[in-house]
C-alpha positions as CSV (number, residue, x, y, z in Angstrom):
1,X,43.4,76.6,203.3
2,X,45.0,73.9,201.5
3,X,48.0,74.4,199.5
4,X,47.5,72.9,195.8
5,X,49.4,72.4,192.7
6,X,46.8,71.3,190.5
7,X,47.4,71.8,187.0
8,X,50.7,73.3,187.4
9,X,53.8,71.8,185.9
10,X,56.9,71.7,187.8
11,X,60.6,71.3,187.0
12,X,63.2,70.2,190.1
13,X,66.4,70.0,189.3
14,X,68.6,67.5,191.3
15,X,65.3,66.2,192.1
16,X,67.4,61.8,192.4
17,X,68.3,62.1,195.4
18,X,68.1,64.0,198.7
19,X,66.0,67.7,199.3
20,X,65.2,67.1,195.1
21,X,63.6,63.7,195.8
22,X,61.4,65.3,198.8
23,X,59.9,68.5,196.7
24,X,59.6,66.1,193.4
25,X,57.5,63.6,195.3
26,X,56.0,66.4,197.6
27,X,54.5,68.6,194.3
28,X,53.4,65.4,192.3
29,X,51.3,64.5,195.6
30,X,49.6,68.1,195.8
31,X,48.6,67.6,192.2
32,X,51.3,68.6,189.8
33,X,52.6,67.7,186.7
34,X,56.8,66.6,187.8
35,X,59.8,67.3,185.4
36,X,62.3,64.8,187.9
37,X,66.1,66.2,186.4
38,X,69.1,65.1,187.9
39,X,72.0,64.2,186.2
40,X,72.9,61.1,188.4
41,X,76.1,62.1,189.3
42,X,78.1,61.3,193.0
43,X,78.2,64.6,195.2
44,X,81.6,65.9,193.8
45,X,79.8,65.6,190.8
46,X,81.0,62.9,188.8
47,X,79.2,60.5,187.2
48,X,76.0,60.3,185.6
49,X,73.0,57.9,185.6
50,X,69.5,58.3,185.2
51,X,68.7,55.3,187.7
52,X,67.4,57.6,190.4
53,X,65.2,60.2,188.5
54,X,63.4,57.2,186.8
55,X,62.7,55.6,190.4
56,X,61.4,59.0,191.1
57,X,59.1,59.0,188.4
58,X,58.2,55.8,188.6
59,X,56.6,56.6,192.6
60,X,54.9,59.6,191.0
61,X,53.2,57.3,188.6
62,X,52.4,54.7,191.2
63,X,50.7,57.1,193.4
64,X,48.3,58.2,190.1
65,X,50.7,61.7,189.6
66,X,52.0,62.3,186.5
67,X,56.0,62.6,185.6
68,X,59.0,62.7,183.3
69,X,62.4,62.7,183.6
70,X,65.3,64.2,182.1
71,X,68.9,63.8,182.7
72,X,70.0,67.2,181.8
73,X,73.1,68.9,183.3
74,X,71.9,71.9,184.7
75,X,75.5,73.5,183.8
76,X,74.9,73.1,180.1
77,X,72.3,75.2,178.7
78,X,71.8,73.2,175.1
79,X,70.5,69.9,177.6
80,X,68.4,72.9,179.8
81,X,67.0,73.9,176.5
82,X,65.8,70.6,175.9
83,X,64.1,69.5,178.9
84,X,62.1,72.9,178.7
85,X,61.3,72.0,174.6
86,X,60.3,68.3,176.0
87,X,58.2,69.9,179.2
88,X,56.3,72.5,176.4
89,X,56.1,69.5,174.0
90,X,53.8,67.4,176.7
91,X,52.2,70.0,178.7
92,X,52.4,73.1,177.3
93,X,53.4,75.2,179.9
94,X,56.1,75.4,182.9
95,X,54.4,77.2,186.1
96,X,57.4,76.1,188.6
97,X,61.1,76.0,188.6
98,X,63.1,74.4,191.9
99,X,67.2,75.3,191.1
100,X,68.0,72.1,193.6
101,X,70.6,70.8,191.9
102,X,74.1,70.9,193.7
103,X,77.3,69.2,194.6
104,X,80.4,69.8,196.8
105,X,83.7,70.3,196.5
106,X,85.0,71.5,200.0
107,X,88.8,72.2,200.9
108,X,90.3,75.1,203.0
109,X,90.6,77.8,199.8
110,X,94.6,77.4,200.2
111,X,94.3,73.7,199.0
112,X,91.3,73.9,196.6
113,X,92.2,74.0,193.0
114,X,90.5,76.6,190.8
115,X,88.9,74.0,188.9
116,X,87.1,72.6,192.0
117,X,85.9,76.9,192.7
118,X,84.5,76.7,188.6
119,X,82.8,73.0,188.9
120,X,80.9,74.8,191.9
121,X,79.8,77.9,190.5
122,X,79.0,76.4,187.0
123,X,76.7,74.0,189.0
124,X,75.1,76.1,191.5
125,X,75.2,79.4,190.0
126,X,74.9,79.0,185.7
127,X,73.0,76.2,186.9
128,X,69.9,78.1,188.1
129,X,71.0,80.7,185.4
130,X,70.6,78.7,182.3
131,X,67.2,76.6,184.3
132,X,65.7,80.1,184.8
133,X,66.7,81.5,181.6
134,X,64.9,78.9,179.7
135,X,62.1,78.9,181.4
136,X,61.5,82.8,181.7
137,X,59.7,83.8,178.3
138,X,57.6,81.4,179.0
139,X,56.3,82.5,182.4
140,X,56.5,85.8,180.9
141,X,53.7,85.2,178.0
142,X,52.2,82.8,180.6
143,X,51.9,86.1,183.4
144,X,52.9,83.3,185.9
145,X,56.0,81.9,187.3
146,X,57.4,80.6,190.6
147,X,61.1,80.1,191.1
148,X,62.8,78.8,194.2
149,X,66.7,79.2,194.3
150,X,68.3,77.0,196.9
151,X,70.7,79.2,199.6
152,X,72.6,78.3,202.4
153,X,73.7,79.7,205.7
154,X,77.3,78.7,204.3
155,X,76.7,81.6,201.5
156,X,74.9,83.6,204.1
157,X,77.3,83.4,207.2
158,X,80.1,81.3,205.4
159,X,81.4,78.2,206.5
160,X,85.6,76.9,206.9
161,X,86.2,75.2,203.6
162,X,83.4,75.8,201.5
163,X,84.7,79.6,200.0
164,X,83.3,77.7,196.8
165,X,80.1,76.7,197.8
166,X,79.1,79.5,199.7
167,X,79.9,82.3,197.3
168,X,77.8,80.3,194.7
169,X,75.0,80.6,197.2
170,X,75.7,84.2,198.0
171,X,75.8,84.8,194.0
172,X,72.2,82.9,193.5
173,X,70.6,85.9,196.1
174,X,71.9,88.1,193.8
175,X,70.0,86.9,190.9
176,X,66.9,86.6,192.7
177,X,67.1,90.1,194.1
178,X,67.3,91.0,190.4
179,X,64.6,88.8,188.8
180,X,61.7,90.0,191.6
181,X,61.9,93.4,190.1
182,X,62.5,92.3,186.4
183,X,59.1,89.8,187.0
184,X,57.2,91.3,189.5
185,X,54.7,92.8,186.1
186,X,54.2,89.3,185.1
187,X,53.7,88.1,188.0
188,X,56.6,85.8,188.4
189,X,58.0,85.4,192.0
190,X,61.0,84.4,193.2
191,X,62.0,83.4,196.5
192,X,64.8,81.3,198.3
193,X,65.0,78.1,200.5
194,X,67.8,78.1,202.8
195,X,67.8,74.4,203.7
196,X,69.5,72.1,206.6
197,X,68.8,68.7,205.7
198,X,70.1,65.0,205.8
199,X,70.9,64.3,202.5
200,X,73.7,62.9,200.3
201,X,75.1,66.3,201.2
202,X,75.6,66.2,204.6
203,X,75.4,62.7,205.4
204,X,79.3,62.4,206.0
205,X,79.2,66.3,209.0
206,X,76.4,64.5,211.2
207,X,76.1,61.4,213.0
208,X,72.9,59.3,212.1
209,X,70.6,60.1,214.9
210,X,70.9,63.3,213.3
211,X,70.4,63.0,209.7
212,X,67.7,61.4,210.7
213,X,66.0,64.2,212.6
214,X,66.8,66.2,209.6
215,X,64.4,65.2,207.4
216,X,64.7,66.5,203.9
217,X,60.8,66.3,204.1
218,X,61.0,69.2,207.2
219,X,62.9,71.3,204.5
220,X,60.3,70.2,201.6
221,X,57.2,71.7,204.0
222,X,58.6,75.0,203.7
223,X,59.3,75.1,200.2
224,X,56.1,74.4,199.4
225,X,55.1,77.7,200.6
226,X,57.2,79.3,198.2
227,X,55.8,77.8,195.0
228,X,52.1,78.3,195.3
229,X,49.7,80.7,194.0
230,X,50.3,82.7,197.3
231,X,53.7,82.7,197.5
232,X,55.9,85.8,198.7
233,X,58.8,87.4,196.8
234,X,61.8,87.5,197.5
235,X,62.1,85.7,200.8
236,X,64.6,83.7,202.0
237,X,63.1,80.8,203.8
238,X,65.5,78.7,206.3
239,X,64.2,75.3,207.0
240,X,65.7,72.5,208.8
241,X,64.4,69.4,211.9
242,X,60.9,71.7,211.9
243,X,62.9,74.9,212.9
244,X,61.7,77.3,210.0
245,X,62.8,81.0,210.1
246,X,63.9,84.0,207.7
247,X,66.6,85.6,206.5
248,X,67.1,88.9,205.3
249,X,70.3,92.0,204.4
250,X,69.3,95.0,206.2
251,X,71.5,98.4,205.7
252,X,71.5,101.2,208.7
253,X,70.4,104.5,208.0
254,X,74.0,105.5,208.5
255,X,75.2,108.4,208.6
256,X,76.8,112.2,206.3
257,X,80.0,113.5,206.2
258,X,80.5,116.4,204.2
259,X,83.2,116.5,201.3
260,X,85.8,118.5,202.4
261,X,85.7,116.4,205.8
262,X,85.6,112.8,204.2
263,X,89.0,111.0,205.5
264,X,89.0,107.6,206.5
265,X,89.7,109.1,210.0
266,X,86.4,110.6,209.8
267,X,84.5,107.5,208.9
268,X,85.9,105.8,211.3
269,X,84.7,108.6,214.0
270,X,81.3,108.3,212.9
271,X,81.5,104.6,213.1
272,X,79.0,104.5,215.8
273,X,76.2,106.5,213.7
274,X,76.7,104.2,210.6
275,X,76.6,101.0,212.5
276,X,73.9,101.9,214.8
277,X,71.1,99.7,213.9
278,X,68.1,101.4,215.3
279,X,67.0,102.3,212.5
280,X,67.9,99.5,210.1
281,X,65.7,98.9,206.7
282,X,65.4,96.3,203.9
283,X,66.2,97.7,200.8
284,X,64.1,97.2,198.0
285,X,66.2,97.9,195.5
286,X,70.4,98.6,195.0
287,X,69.0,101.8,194.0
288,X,67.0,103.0,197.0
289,X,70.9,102.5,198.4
290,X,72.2,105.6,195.9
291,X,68.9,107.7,197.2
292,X,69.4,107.4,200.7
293,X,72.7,109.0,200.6
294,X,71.4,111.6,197.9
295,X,68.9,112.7,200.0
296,X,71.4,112.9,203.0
297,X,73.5,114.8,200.6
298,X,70.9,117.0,200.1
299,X,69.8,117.6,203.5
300,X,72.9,118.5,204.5
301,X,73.2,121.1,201.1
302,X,69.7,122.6,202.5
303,X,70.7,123.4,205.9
304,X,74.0,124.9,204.8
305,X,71.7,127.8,202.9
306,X,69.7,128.4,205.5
């Protein structure tokens, strides 16, 4: 079955350039209505020109799609504010939200400056805050949302000199493990796209040959998946050169140690039983964490009065 986006109105952030460009161009094509924003600065983040986003909108039109652009900085949530009023104002509705919108600022963390760690997390993190926030009563009275935070395995895993980046995509996880259960009654899904791509981004870590092969478009297939009326939530979608997998945090079962035995030399003893991952599980919610280990608790309390 075909995967459509007819009379849905999408906002991509960061959508000049790069992965942003691909799922702009990708959604118009599949029939939806394209907010292009991108602020039209360099990588680092300087600068600011609306060149790009208008070329973007300008293919949109030329292929019969329909598009604005807006040249908001996704880090400033008076300009957020306004694309959403100007999105409302022509269409009447926002049914999709893509937090694409990045930059870089990598060092070792010994020689990054504090400022370089803020201009990250304001951009990746208050970034897809302030998008989401403004768009959220809406999808709320609407009882329909899809929002796509952008990951990486550098949040996931880490990576050497990007302490910045990757805890700003560790912290967007964190927000979407929150809004799945805060939406889920108005049916407003969230999900992640952990992307390996070619872009402006990456162009400077691979050689050619190997941009080439990845595509942003490879990434763009899979995020399209993640935006439709069928999407999951909360999924974490890794996409790069046609490899697509998932990602998930699992928790073992672990294991109980009584409270007059807890010592750190007794969790280190039962290291084995709280590691062993036989029995492994997805948690649904932080809160599923705090009743595993009361139940254990009171397991343990049980047998004692027998």
């Amino acid at each position: 079955m075909s995967i459509s986006f007819e009379g849905k109105v999408a906002i991509v952030t960061g959508a000049g350039n790069g992965l942003g460009r691909s799922h702009a161009l990708a959604l118009a094509a599949r029939g939806a209505k394209v907010v292009v924003n991108d602020l039209g600065g360099a990588r680092d983040g300087s600068g600011a020109s609306s060149e790009a986003s208008q070329e973007v909108v300008r293919l949109i039109e030329e292929n019969g799609g329909e598009a604005i652009s807006h040249g908001a900085n996704v880090a400033n949530f008076d300009e957020v504010q306004d694309m959403v009023n100007q999105t409302m104002e022509k269409w009447g509705r926002v049914d999709i939200l893509i937090n694409n919108a990045g930059i870089l600022r990598d060092k070792s963390f010994s020689k990054m400056t504090l400022d370089d760690f803020k201009l990250v997390m304001d951009v990746h993190v208050m970034g897809s805050v302030n998008c989401t926030k403004a768009v959220w009563e809406i999808m709320r009275e609407q009882n329909y949302g899809r929002i796509v935070m952008t990951t990486s395995s550098s949040g996931m895993y880490g990576n050497f000199g990007q302490s910045n980046y990757g805890a700003a995509k560790m912290a967007v996880l964190g927000l979407m493990n929150t809004l799945v259960l805060e939406g889920a009654k108005n049916n407003i899904r969230i999900n992640a796209l952990a992307p390996t791509a070619g872009t402006r981004m990456t162009e400077d870590l691979m050689p050619p040959e190997i941009v080439r092969a990845f595509a942003p478009e490879a990434v763009t297939a899979g995020m399209l998946t993640l935006c439709d009326d069928d999407a999951p939530n909360r999924f974490i979608l890794c996409a790069g050169a046609g490899g697509y997998s998932s990602a998930s945090i699992f928790e073992t079962e672990g294991c109980f140690i009584p409270q007059h035995q807890q010592s750190p030399e007794a969790v280190r003893e039962h290291w084995e039983a709280l590691t062993d991952i036989s029995q492994h599980a997805e948690l649904p919610s932080g809160a599923k964490q705090g009743e595993k280990f009361v139940l254990k608790a009171m397991a343990f309390m049980k047998s004692q009065q027998k």
